[in-house]
Biopython code that builds the backbone (N, CA, C, O; Angstrom):
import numpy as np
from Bio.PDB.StructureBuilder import StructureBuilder

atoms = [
    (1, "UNK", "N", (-59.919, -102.993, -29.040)),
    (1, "UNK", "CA", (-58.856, -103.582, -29.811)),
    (1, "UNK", "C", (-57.570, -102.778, -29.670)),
    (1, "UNK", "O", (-56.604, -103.488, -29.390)),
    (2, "UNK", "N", (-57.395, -101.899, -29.752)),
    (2, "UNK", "CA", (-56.485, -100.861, -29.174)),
    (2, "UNK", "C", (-56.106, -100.494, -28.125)),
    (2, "UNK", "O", (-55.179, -99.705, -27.943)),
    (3, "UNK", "N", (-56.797, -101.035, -27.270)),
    (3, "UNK", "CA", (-56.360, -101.460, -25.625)),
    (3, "UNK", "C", (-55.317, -102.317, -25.650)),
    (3, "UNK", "O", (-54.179, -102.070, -25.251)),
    (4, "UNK", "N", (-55.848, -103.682, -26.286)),
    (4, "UNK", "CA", (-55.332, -105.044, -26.346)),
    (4, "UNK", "C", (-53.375, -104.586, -26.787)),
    (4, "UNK", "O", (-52.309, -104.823, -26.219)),
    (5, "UNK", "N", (-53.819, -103.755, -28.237)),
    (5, "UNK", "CA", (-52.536, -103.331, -29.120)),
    (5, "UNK", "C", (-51.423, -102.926, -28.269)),
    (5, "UNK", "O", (-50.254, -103.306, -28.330)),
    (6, "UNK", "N", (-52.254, -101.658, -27.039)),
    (6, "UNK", "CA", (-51.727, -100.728, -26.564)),
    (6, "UNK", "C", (-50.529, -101.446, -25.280)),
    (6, "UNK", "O", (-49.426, -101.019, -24.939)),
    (7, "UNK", "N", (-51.402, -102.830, -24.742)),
    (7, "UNK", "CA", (-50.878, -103.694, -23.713)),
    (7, "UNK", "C", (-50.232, -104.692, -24.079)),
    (7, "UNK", "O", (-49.740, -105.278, -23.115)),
    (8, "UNK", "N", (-49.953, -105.275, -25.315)),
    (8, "UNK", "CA", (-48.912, -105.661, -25.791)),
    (8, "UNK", "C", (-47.736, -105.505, -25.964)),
    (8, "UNK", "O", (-46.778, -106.158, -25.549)),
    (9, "UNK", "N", (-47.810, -104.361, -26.776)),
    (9, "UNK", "CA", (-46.929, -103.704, -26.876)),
    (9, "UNK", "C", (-45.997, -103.181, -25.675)),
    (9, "UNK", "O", (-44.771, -103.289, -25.658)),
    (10, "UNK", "N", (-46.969, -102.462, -24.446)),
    (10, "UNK", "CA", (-45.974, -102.303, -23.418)),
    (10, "UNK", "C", (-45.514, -103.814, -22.532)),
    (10, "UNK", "O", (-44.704, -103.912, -21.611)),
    (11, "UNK", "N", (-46.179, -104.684, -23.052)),
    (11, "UNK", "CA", (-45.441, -105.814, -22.247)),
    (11, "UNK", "C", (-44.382, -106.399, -22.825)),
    (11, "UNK", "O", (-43.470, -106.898, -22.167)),
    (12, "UNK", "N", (-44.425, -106.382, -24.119)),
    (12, "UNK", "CA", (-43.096, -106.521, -25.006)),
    (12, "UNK", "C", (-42.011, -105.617, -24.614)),
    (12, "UNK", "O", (-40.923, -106.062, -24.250)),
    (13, "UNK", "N", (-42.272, -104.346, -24.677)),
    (13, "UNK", "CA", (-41.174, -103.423, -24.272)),
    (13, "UNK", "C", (-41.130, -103.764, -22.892)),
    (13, "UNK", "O", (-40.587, -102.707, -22.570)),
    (14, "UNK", "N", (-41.233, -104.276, -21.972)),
    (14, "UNK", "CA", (-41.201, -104.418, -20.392)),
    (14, "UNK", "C", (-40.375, -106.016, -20.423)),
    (14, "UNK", "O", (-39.531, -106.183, -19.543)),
    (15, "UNK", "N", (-40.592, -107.048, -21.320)),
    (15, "UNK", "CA", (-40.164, -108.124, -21.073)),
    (15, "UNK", "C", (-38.815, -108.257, -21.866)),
    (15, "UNK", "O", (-38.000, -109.164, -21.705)),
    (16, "UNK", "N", (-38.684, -106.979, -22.945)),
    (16, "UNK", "CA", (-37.084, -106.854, -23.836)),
    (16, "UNK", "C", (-36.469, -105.614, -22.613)),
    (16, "UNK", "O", (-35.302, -105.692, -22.229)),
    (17, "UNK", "N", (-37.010, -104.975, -22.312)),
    (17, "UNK", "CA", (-36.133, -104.497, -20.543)),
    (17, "UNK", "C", (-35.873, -104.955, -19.410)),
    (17, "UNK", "O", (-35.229, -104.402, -18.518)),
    (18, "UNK", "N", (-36.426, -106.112, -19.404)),
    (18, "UNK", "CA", (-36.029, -106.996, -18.114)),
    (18, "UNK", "C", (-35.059, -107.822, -18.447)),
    (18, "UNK", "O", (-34.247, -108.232, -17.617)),
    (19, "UNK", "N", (-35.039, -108.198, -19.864)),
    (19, "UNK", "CA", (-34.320, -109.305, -20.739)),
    (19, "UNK", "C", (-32.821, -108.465, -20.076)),
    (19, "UNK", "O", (-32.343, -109.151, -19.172)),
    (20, "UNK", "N", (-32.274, -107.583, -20.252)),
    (20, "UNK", "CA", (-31.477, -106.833, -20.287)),
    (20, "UNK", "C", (-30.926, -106.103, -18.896)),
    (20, "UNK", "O", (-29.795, -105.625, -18.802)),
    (21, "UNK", "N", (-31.551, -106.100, -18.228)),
    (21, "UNK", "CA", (-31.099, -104.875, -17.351)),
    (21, "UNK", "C", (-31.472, -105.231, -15.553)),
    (21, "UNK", "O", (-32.243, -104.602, -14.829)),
    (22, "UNK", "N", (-30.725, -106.299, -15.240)),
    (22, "UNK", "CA", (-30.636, -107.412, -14.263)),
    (22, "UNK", "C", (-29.582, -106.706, -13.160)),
    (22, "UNK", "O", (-29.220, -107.164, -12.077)),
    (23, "UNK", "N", (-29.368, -105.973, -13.530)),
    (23, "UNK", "CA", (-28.189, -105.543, -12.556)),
    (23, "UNK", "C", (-28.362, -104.564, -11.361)),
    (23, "UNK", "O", (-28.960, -103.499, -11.508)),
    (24, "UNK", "N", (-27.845, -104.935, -10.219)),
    (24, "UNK", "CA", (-28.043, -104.317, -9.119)),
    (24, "UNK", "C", (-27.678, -103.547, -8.798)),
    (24, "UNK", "O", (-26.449, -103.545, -8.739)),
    (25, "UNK", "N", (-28.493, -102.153, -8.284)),
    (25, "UNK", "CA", (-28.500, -100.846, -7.815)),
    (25, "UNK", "C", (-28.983, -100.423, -6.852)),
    (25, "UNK", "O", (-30.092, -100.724, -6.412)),
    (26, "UNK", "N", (-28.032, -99.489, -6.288)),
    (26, "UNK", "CA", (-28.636, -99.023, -4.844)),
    (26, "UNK", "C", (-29.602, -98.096, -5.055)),
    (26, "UNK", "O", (-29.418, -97.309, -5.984)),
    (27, "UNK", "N", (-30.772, -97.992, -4.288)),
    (27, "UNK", "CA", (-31.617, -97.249, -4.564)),
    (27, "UNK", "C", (-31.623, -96.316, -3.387)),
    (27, "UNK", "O", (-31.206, -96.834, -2.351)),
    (28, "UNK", "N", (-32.089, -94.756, -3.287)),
    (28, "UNK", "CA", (-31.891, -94.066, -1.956)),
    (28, "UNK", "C", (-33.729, -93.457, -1.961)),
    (28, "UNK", "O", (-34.351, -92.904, -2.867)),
    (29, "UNK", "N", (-34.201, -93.872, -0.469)),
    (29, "UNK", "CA", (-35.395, -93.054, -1.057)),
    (29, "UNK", "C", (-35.037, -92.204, 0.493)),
    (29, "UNK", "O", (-35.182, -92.604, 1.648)),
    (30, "UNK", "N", (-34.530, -90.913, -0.028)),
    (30, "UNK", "CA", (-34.648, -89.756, 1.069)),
    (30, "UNK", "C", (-33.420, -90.457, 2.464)),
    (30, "UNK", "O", (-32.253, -90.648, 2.121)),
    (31, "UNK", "N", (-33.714, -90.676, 3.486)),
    (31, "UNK", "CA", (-32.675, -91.003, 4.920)),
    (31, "UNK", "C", (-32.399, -92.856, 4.223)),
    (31, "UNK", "O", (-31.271, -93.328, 4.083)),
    (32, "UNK", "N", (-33.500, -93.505, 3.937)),
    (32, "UNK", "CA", (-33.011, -95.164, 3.227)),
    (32, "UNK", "C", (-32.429, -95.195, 2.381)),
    (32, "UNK", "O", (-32.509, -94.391, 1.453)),
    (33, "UNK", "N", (-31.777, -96.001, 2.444)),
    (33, "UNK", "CA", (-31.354, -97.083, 0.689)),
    (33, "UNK", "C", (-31.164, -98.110, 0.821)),
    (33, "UNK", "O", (-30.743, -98.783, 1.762)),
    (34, "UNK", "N", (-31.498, -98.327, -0.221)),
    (34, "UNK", "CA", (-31.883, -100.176, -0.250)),
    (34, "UNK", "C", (-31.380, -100.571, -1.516)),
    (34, "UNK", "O", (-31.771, -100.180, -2.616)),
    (35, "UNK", "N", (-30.071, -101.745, -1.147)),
    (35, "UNK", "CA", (-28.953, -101.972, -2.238)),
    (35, "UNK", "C", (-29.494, -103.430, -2.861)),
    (35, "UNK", "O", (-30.195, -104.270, -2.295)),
    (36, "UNK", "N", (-29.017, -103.447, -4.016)),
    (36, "UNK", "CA", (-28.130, -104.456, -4.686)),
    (36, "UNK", "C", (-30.648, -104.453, -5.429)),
    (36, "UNK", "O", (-31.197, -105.510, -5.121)),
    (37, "UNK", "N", (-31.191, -103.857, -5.853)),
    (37, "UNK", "CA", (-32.495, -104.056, -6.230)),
    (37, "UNK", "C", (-32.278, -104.494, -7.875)),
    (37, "UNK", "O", (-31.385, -103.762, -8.302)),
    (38, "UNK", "N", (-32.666, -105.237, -8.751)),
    (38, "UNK", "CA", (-32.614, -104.589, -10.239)),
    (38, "UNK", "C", (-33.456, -103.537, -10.838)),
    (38, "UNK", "O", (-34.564, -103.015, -10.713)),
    (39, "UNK", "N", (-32.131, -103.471, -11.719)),
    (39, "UNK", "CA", (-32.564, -102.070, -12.546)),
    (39, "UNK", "C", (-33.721, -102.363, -13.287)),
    (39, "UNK", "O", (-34.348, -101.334, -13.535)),
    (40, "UNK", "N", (-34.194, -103.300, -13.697)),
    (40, "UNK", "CA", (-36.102, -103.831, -14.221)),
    (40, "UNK", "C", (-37.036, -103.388, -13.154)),
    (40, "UNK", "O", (-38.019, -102.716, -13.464)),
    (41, "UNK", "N", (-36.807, -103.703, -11.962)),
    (41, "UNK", "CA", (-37.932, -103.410, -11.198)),
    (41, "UNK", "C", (-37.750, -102.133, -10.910)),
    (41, "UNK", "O", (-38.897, -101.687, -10.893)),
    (42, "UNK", "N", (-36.676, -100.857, -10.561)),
    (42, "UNK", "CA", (-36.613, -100.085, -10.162)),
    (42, "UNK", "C", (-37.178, -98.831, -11.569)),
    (42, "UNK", "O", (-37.569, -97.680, -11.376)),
    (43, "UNK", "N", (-37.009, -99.714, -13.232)),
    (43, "UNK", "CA", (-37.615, -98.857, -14.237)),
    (43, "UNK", "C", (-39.434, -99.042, -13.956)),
    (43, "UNK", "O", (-40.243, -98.141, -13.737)),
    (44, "UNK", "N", (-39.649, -100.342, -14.046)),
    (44, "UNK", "CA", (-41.490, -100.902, -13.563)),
    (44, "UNK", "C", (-41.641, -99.923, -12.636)),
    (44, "UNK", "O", (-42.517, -99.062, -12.711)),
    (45, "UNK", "N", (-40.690, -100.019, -11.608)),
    (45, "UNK", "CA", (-41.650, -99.284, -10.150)),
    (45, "UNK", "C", (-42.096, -97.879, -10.462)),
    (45, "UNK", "O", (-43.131, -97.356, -10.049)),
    (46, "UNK", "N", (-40.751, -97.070, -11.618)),
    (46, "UNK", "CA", (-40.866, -95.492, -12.422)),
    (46, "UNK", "C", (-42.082, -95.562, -13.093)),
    (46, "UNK", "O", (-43.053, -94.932, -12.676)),
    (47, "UNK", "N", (-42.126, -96.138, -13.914)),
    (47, "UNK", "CA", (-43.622, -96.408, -14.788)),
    (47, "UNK", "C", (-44.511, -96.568, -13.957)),
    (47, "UNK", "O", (-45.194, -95.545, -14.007)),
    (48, "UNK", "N", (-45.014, -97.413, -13.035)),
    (48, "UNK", "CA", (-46.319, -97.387, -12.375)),
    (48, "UNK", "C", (-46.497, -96.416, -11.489)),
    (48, "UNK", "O", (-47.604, -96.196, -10.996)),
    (49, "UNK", "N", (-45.424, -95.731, -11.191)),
    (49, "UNK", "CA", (-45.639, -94.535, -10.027)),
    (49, "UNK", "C", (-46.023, -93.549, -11.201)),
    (49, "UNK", "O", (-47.099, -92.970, -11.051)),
    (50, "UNK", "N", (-45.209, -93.236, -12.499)),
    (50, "UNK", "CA", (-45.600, -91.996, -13.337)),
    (50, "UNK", "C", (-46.706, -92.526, -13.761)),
    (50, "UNK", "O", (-47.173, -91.394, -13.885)),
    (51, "UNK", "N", (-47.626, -93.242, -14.125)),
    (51, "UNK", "CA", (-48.639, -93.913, -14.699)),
    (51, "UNK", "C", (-50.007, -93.201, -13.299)),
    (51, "UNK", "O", (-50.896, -92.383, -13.534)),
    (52, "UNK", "N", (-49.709, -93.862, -11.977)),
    (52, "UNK", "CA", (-50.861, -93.353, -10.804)),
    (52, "UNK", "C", (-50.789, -91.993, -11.125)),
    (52, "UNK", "O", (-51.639, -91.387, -11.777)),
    (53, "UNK", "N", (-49.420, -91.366, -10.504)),
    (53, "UNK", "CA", (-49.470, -89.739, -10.789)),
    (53, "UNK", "C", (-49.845, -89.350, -11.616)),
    (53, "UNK", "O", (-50.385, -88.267, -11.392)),
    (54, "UNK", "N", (-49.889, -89.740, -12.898)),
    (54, "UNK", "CA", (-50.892, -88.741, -14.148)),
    (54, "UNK", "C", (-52.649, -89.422, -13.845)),
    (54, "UNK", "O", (-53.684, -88.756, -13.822)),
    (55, "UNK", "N", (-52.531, -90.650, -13.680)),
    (55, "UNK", "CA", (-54.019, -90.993, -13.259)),
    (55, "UNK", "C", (-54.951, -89.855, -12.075)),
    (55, "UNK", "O", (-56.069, -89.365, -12.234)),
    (56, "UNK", "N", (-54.163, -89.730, -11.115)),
    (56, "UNK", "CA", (-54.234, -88.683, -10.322)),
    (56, "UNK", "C", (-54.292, -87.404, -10.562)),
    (56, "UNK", "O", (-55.103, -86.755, -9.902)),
    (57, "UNK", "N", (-53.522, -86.768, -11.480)),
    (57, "UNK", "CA", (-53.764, -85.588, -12.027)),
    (57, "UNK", "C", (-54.816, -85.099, -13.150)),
    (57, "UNK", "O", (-55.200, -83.953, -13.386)),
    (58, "UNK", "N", (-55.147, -86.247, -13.736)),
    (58, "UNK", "CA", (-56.446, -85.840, -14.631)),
    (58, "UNK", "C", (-57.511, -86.370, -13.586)),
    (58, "UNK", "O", (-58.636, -85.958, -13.869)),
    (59, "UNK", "N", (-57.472, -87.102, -12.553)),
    (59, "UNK", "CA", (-58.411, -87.251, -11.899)),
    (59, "UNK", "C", (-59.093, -85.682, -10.947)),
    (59, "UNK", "O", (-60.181, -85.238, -10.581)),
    (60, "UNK", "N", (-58.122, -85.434, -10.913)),
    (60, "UNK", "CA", (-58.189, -83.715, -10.350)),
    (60, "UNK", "C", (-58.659, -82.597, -11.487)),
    (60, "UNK", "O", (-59.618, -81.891, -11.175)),
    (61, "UNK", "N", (-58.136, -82.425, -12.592)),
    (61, "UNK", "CA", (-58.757, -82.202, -13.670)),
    (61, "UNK", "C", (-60.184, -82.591, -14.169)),
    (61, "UNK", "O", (-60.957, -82.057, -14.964)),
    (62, "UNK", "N", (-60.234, -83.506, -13.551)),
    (62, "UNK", "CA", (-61.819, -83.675, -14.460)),
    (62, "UNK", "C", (-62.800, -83.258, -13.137)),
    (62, "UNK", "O", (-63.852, -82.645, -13.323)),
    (63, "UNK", "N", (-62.480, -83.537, -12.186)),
    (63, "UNK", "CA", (-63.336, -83.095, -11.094)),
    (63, "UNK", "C", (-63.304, -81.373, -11.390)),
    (63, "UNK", "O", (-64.292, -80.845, -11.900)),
    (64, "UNK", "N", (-62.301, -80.704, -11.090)),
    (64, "UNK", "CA", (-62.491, -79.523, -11.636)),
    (64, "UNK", "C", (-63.393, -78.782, -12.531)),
    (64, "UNK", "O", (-64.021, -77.742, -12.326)),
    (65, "UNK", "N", (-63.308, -79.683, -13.764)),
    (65, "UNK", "CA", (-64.199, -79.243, -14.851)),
    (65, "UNK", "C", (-65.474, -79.551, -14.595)),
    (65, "UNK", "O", (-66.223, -78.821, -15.245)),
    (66, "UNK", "N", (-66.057, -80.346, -13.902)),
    (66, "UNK", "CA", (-67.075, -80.890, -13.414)),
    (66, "UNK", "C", (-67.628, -79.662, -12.495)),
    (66, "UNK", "O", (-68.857, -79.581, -12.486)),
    (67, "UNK", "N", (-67.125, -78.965, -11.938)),
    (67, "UNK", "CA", (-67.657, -77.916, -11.037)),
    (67, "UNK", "C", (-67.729, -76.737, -11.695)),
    (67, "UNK", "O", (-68.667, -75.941, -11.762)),
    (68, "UNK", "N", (-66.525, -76.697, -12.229)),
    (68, "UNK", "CA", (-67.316, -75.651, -13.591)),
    (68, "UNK", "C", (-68.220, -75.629, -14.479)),
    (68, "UNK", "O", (-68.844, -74.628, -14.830)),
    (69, "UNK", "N", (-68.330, -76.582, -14.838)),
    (69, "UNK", "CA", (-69.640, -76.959, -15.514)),
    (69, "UNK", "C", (-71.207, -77.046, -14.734)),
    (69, "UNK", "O", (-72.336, -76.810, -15.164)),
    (70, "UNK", "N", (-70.690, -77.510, -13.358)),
    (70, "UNK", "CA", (-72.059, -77.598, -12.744)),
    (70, "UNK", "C", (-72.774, -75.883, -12.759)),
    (70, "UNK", "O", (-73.838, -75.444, -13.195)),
    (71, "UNK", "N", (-71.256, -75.053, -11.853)),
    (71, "UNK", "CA", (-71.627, -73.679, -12.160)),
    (71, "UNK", "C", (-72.188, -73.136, -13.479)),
    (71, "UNK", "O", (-73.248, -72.509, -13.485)),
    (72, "UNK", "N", (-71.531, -73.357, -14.527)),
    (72, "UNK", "CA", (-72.054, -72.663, -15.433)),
    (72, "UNK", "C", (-74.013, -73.469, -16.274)),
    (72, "UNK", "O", (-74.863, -72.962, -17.006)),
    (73, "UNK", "N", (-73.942, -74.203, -15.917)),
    (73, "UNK", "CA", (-75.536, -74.886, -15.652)),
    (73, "UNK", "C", (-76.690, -74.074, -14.981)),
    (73, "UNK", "O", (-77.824, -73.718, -15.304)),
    (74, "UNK", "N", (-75.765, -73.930, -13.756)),
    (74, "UNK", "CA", (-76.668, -72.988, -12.719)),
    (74, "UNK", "C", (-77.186, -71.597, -13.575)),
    (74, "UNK", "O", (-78.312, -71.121, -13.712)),
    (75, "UNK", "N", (-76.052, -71.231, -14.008)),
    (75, "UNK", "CA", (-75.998, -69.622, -14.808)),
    (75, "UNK", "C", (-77.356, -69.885, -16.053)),
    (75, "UNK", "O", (-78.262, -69.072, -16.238)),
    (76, "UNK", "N", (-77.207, -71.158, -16.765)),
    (76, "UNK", "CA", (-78.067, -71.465, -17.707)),
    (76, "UNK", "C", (-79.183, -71.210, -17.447)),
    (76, "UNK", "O", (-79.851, -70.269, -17.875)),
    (77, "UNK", "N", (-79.654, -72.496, -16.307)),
    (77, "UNK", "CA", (-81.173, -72.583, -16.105)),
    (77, "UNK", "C", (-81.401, -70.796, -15.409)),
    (77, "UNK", "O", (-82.462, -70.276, -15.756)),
    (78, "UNK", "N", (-80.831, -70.263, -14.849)),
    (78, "UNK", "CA", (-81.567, -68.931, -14.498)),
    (78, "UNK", "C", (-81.479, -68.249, -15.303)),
    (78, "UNK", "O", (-82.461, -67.507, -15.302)),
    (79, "UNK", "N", (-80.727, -68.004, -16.178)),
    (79, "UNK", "CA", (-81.014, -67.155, -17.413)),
    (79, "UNK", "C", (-83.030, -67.845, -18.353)),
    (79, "UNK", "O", (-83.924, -67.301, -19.001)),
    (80, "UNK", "N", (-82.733, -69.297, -17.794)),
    (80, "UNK", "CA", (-84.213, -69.906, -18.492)),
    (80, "UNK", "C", (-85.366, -69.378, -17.988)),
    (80, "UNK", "O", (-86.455, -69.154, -18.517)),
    (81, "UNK", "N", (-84.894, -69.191, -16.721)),
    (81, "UNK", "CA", (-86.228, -69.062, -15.557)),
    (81, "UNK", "C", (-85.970, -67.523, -16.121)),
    (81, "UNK", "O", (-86.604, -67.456, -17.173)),
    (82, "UNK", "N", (-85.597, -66.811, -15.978)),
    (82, "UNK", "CA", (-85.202, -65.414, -16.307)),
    (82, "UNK", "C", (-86.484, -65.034, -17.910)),
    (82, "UNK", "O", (-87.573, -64.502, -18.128)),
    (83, "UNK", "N", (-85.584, -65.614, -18.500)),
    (83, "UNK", "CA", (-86.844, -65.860, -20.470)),
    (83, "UNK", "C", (-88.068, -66.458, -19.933)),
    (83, "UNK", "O", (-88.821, -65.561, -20.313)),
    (84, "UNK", "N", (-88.645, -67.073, -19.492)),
    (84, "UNK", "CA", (-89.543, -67.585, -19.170)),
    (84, "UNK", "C", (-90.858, -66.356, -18.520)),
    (84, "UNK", "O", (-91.995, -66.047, -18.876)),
    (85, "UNK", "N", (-89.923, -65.941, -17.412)),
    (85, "UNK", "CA", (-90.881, -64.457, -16.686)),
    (85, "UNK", "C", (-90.883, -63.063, -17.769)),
    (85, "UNK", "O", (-91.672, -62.191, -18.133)),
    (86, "UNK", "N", (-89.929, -63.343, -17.931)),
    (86, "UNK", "CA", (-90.046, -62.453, -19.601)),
    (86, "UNK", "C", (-90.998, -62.191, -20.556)),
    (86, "UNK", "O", (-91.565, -61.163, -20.926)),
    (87, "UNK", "N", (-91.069, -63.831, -21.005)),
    (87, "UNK", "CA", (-92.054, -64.087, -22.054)),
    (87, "UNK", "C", (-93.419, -63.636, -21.693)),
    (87, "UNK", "O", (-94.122, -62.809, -22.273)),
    (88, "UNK", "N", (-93.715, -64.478, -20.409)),
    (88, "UNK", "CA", (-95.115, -64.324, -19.624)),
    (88, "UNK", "C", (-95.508, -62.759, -19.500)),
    (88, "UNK", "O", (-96.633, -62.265, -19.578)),
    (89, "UNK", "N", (-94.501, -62.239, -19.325)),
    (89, "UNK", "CA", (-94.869, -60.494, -19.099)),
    (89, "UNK", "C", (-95.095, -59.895, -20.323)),
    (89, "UNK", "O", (-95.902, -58.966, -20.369)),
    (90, "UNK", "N", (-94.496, -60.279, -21.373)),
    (90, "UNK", "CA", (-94.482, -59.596, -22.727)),
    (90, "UNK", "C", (-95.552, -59.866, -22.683)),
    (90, "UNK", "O", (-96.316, -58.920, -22.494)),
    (91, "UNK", "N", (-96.350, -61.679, -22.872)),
    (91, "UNK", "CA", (-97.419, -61.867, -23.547)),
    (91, "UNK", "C", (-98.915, -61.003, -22.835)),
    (91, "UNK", "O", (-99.937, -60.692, -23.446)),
    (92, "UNK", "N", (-98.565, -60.760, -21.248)),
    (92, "UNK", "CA", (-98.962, -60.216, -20.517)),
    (92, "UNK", "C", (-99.609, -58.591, -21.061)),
    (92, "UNK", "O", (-100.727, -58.087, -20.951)),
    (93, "UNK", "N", (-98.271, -58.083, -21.697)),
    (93, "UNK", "CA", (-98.673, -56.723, -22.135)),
    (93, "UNK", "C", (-99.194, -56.768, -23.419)),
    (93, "UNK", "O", (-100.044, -55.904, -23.633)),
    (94, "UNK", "N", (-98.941, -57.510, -24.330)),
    (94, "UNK", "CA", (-99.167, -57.982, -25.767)),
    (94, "UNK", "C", (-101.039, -57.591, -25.011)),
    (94, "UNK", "O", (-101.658, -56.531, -25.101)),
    (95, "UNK", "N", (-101.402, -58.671, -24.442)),
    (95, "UNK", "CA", (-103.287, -58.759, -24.027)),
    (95, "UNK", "C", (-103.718, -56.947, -23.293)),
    (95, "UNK", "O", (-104.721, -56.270, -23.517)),
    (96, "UNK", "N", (-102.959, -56.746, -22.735)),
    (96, "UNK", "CA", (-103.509, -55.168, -22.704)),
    (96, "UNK", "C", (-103.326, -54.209, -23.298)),
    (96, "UNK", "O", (-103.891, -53.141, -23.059)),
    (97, "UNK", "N", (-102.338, -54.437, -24.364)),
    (97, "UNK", "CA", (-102.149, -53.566, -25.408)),
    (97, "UNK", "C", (-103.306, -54.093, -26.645)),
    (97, "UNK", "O", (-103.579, -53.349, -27.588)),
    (98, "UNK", "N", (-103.784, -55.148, -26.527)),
    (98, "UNK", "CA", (-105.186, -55.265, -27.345)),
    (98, "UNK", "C", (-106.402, -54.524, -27.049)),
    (98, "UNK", "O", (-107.103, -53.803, -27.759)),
    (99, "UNK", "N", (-106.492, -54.907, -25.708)),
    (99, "UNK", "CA", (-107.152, -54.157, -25.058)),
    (99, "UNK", "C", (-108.206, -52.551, -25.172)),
    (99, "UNK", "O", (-109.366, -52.138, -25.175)),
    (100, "UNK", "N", (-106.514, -52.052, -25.270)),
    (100, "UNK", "CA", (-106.546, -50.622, -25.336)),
    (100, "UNK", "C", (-107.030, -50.491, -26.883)),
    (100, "UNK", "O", (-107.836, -49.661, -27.305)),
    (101, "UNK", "N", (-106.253, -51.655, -27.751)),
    (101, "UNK", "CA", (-107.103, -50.905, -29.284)),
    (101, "UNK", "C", (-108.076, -51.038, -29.719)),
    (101, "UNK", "O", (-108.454, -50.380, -30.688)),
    (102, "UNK", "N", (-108.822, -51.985, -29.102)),
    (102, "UNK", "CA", (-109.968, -52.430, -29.799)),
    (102, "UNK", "C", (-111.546, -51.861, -28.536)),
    (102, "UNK", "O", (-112.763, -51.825, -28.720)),
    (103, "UNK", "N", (-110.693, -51.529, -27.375)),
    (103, "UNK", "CA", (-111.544, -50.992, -26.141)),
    (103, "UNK", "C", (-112.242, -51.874, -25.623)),
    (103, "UNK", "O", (-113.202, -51.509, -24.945)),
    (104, "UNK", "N", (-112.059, -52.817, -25.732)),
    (104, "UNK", "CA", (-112.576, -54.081, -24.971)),
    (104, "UNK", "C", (-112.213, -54.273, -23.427)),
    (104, "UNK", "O", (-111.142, -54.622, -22.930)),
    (105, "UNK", "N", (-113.458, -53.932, -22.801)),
    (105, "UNK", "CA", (-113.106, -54.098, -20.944)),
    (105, "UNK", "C", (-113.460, -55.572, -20.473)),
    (105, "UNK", "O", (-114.283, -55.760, -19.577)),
    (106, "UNK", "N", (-112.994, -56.306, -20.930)),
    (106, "UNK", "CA", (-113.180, -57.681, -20.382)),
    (106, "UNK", "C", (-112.156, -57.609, -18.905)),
    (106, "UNK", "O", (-111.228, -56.836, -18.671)),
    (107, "UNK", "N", (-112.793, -58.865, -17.937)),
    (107, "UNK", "CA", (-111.816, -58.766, -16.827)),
    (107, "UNK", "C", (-110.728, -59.498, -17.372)),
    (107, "UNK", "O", (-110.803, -60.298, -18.304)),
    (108, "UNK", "N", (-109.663, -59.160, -16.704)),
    (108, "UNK", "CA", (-108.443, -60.315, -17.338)),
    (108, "UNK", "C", (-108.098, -61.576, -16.754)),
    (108, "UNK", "O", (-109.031, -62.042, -16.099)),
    (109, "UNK", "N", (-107.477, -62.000, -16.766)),
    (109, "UNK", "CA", (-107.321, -63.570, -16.265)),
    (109, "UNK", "C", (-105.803, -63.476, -15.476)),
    (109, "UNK", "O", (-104.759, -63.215, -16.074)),
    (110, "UNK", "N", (-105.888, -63.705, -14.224)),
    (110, "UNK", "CA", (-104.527, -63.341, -14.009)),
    (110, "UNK", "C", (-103.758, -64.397, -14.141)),
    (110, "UNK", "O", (-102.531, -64.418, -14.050)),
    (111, "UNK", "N", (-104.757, -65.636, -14.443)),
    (111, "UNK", "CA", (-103.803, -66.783, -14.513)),
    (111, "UNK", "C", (-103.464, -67.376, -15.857)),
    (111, "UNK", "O", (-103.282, -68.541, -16.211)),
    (112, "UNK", "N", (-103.433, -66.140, -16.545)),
    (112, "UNK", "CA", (-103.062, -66.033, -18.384)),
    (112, "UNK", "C", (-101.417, -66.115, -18.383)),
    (112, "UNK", "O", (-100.791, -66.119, -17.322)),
    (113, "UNK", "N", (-100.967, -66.162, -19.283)),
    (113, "UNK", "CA", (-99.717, -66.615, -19.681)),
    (113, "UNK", "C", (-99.237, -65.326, -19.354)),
    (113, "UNK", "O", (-98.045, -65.054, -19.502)),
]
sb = StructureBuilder()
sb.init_structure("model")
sb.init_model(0)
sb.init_chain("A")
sb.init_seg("    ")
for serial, (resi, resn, name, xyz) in enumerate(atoms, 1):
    if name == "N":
        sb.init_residue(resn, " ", resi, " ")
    sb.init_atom(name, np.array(xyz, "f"), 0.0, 1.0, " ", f" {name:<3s}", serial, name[0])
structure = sb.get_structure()
């Protein structure tokens, strides 16, 4: 609904600037120019070019963040895998530190946690 609001509105403001501003201007782009264009289309053509260019620039932005994020993911899960061999070793010593108190020579299981 706020799309709808949002595109109204700029078509209102686009159709009370065209209402108005009919008059012909030379335009220079760099070695060209190209005369007698109106000043409506030459404001439209400003708007849709500043409109791509910011489309373009958060499009670069978000890709960015996207790779940072993938990196810092990477950092995550190995810190997981990291706790994980951790745990297994603690629980590892936790069973031979029973071991030792109670003097129990059972074989161990190497495929224990």
């Amino acid at each position: 609904m706020l799309n709808l609001i949002v595109i109204l509105l700029a078509g209102s403001s686009l159709v009370y600037i065209s209402k108005y501003n009919w008059v012909g201007v030379p335009l220079d782009l760099g070695f060209y120019q190209i005369a007698n264009i109106p000043l409506f289309y030459v404001i439209a053509g400003a708007l849709i070019l500043g409109l791509v260019f910011s489309y373009i620039m958060q499009l670069l932005q978000s890709l960015a963040n996207s790779w940072v994020l993938r990196g810092k993911n990477k950092v995550i899960k190995e810190g997981t895998e990291e706790v994980l061999q951790l745990t297994k070793r603690v629980h590892q010593v936790e069973l031979e530190n029973e071991k030792l108190k109670h003097g129990v020579n059972e074989p161990s299981d190497a495929r224990a946690l």
